[in-house]
N, C-alpha and C positions, 0 to 999 in steps of 0.2 A: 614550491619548487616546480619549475617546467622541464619536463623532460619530454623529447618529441622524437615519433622516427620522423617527421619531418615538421616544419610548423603550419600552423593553423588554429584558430580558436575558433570557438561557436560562432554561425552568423543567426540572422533573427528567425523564428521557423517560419514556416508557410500554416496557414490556414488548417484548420482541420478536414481533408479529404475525403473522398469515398474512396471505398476496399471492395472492388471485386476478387476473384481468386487468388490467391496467393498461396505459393508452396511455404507449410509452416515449418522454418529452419528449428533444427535442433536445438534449444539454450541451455541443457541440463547444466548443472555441475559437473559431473560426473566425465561430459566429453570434452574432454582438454585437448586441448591444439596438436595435432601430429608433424604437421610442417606448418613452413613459412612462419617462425615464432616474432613477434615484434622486437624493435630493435632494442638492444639491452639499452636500459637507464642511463642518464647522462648527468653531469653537474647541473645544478640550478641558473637559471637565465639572470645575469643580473640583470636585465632590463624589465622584467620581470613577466606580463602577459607577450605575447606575440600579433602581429595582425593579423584579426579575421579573413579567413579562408572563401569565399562563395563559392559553390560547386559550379563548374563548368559546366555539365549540362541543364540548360535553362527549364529544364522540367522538372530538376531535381529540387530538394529543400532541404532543410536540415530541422532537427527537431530534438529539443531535452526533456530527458526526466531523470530527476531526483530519486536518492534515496539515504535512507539514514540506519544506526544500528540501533538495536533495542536497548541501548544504554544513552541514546541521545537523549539531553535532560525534556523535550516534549515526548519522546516515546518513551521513557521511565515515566510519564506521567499516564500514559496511555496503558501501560500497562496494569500500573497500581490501581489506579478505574474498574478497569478490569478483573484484576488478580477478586477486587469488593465483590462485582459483581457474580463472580463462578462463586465466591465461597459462601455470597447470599443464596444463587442457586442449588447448591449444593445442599444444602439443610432444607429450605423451601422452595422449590420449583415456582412458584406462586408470588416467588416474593420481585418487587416493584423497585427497582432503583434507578437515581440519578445520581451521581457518583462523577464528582470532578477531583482533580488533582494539580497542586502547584509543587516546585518542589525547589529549593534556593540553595544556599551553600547549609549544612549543617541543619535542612529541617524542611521536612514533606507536611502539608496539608493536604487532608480529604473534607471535601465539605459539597452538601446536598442534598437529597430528599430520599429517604429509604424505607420502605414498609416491608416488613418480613416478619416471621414466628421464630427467625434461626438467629441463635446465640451467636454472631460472630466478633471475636478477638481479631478488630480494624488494626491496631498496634500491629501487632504479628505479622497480618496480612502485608503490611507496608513490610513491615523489615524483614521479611522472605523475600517479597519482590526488590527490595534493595541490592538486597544481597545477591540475588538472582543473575542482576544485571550488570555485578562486578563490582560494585562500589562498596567498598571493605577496609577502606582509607580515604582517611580525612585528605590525602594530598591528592587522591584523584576527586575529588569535590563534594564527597560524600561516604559515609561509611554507618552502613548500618546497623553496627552494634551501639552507635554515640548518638546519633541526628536526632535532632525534637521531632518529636512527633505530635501533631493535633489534630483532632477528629471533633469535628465540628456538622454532626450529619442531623436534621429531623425527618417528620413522615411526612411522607406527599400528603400534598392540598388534599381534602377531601371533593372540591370541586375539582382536581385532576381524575379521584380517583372515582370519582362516581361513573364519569365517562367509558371508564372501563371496565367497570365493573360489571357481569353478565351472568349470569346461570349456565349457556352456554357457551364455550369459550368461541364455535365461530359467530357469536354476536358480538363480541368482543368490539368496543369504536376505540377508534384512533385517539393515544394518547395525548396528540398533538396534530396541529394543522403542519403539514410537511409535505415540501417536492422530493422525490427523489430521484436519482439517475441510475442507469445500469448500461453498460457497455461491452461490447463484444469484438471482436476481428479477427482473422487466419494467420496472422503476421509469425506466432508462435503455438506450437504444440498446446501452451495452453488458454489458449485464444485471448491472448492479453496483447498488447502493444509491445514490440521487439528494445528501444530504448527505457521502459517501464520494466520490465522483467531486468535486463542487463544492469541496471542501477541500483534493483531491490536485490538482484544475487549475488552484486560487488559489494552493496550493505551487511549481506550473510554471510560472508564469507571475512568480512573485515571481523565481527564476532567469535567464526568460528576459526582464523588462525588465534585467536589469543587466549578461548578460552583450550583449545589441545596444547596451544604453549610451543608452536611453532613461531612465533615472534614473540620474544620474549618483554620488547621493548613496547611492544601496543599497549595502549590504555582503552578504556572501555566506548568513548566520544568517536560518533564517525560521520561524515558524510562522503555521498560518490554523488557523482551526475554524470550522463554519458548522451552523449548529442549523437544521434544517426542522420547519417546522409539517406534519403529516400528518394525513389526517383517516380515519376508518375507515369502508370504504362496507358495503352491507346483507351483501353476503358475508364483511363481516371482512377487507375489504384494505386494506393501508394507502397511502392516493394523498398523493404529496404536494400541498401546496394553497401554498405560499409559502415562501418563506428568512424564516426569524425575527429570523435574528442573524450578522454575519460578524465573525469576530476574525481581523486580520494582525497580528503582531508582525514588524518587520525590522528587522533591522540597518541602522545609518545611518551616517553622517560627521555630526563633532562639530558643523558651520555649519549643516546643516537646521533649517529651526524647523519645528514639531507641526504649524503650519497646513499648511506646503506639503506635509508627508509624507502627510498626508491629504486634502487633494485628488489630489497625484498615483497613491497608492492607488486612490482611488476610480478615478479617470480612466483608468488607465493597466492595474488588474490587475484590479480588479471589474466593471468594467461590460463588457471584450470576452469575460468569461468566463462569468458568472454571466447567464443569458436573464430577458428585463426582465420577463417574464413571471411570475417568480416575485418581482419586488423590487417593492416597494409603499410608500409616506409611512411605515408602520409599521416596514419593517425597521429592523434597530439594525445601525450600525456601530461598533467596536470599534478604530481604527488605533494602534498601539501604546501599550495602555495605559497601562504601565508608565509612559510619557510620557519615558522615555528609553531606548537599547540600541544606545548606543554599542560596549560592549565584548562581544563576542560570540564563537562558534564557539568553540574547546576552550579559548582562553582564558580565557569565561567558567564554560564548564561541561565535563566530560570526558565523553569520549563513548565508547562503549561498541558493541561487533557487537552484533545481536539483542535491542535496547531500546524497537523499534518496532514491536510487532507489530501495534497496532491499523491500525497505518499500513500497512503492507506488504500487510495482510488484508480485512477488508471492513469497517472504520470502524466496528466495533462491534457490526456487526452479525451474526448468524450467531454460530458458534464458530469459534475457530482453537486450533492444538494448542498442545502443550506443550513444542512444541521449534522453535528460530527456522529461518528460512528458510536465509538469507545467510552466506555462507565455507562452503558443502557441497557437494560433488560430488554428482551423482544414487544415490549408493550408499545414501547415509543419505534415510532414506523420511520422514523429518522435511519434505523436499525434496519430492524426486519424489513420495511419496505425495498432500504437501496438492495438489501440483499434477492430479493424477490425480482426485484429491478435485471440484475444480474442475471441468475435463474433464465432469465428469460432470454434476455438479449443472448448469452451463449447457447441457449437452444434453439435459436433461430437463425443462430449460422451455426451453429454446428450440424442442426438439420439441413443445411443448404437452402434454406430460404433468401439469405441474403448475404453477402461477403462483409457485413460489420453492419453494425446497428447501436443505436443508441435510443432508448426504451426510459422515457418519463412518467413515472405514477402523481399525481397528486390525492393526499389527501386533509380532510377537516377536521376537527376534533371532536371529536364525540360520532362521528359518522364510521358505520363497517366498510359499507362499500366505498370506490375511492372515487373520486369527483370526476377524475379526467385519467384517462390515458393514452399514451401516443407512442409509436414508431418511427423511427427517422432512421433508414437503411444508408443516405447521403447515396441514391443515386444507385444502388448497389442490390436493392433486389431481383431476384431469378423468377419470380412468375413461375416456382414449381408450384405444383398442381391449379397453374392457374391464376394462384394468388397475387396480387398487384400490393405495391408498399398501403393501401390506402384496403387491405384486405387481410394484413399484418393483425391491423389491433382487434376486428374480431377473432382473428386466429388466436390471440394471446386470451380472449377473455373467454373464449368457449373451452379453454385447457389449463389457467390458472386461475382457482381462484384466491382474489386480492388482497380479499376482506383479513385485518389484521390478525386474528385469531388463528384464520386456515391457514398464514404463513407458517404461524406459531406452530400448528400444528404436525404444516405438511414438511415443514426444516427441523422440525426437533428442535425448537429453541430456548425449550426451557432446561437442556440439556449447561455444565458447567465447559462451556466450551468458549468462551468468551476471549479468556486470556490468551491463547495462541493466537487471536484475530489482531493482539495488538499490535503486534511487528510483523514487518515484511511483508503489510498491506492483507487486507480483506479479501481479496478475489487472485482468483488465478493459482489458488494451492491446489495440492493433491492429497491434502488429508483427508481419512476419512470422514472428520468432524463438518467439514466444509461442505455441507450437501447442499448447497446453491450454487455450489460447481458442478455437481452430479447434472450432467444432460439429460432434460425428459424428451423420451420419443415422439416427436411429433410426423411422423414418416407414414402414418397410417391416415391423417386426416385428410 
């Protein structure tokens, strides 16, 4: 269904920019709209999309990113990976997994390569995390007291694990040959991209009215997307200036009708999330297009470990590697590297070295130190103390080091911390779990 305070759909975005200064707008939850609230919800369009919008200022652009809930049938998979992975580390700190998950109507598979000392009950693992994620009946596409369950896991290669294996843990080589990405900017408080936060808090929020039971009629299946208008100021940064466009899809019960699903949308998930400051007569709301999605989560569609990256990563914007995050111990730098990756690029604009950055590690397999590393400010370093973007990467190597083991070390990753990373994306939290968000001081160098 379309509901608009006035029409406009997404146009194609612009380029990925440079970010010099940008004041970081508020996104919490927490601060909900005081005035200027968007227009209440309307009937659905029968024509059904509306024409694309182009922003009148020719500087401007527009730009989406996704998100989904932790019950979407690839992030149910993302998390069961994971749920493996904490409760391998959890008995053996030590212990080595690869951990995939498929998951269909009435029956999850885990299957992979696992070395560990710790008894763990995979069964269970799955039908906690099932259950976890709402899926408690067969009519929302799964129900974790019934679903087959098969676990189909071996031990790693011993030619994997020789690579790794070390006496000391910062000798420790590279799991795997892997690029990684890490990304940074001031767009928000928590230096993440302003449409990337807005999409992942519309996905959090879509969970958290259903499981307090303020919408009675949501089911556990969601996606949002939210397109920002950005405009580019004289140094080439991109501010954003408004939300363009928000799309919720959710799962329902068969007696809702369109109108109420979108009022109570509006009411209930976009306006305590979305700061009114950016919503305007123009933006376009999008509440379940499709204008039905009754049948949803692995019923509908099967779901897959490692199908989300844009989600997991910066909503499109930046780079992310070539290898997914979730079901990995810290051995595989698919992991621990992007996270390092990260680490770094928000400490190099949060130290005010640059207004956004994007930070690539490669590394080999069987190698500690990493092959290559680079900086890429796009145009947006400040030359504090001197330093030039091409003055960036030995600032990163004489203050991090790469080598897989010291990430292990210096992030606590052998810590059971896994499964909170599965939803609502890897970076840009405030738990305490998440210490490649913790900023290291580089103000003295």
């Amino acid at each position: 269904m379309s509901t608009t305070g006035s029409v406009g759909t997404s146009s194609s975005p612009a380029a990925d920019a440079p970010n010099p200064g940008v004041t970081a707008p508020d996104v919490t939850m927490s601060d909900a709209p005081e005035s200027s609230p968007p227009p209440a919800a309307t009937s659905p369009s029968s024509e059904g999309s509306v024409p694309a919008e182009t922003p009148a200022d020719s500087s401007s652009f527009l730009f989406t990113s996704e998100g989904v809930t932790e019950s979407h049938p690839d992030k149910l998979c993302d998390t069961i990976s994971d749920a493996v992975v904490d409760a391998c580390l959890t008995l053996d700190p030590s212990s080595r997994v690869a951990c995939e998950t498929i998951c269909k109507t009435g029956v999850v598979i885990i299957f992979g390569e696992i070395t560990t000392s710790a008894s763990v009950n995979y069964e269970q693992v799955i039908r906690d995390a099932v259950r976890d994620a709402g899926y408690d009946d067969p009519a929302k596409g799964l129900d974790y007291k019934t679903c087959n369950v098969i676990v189909a896991l071996e031990e790693q290669s011993p030619d994997v694990a020789q690579c790794v294996d070390s006496t000391k843990l910062e000798d420790m080589g590279a799991g795997d040959s892997s690029t990684v990405f890490g990304y940074a900017c001031e767009e928000t408080p928590e230096f993440m991209p302003l449409s990337h936060v807005l999409a992942t808090k519309l996905s959090a929020r879509l969970a958290a009215v259903r499981k307090e039971g303020t919408l009675d009629w949501i089911r556990p299946d969601g996606k949002t997307q939210v397109t920002v208008e950005y405009t580019m100021s004289a140094q080439g940064v991109p501010i954003p200036k408004r939300v363009h466009s928000i799309v919720i899809s959710a799962q329902h019960s068969e007696e809702v009708s369109n109108d109420k699903i979108a009022a109570d949308l509006l009411e209930h998930v976009v306006q305590p999330v979305v700061p009114s400051k950016y919503l305007d007569d123009n933006t376009v709301y999008h509440f379940n297009p499709s204008a039905r999605f009754v049948i949803g989560g692995p019923h509908s569609d099967a779901g897959l470990t490692g199908r989300k990256p844009v989600v997991d990563n910066y909503g499109g914007w930046g780079s992310y590697g070539g290898g997914a995050l979730s079901g990995k111990d810290a051995t595989k730098v698919d992991r621990s590297g992007a996270y390092a990756a990260r680490w770094i690029a928000k400490s190099l604009v949060a130290n005010g070295y640059c207004h956004r950055c994007c930070v690539q590690i490669n590394y080999a397999i069987g190698l500690s130190n990493p092959i290559a590393v680079s900086v890429n400010t796009y145009g947006t370093c400040t030359k504090k103390h001197g330093k030039g973007e091409h003055d960036l990467v030995k600032l990163v190597e004489s203050n991090f080091d790469l080598r897989p083991g010291c990430i292990v070390r210096d992030l606590d990753l052998r810590r059971p911390v896994m499964r909170k990373t599965a939803a609502y994306g890897h970076f840009g939290r405030e738990e305490e779990e998440f210490k490649w968000e913790k900023v290291k001081d580089l103000s003295k160098v």
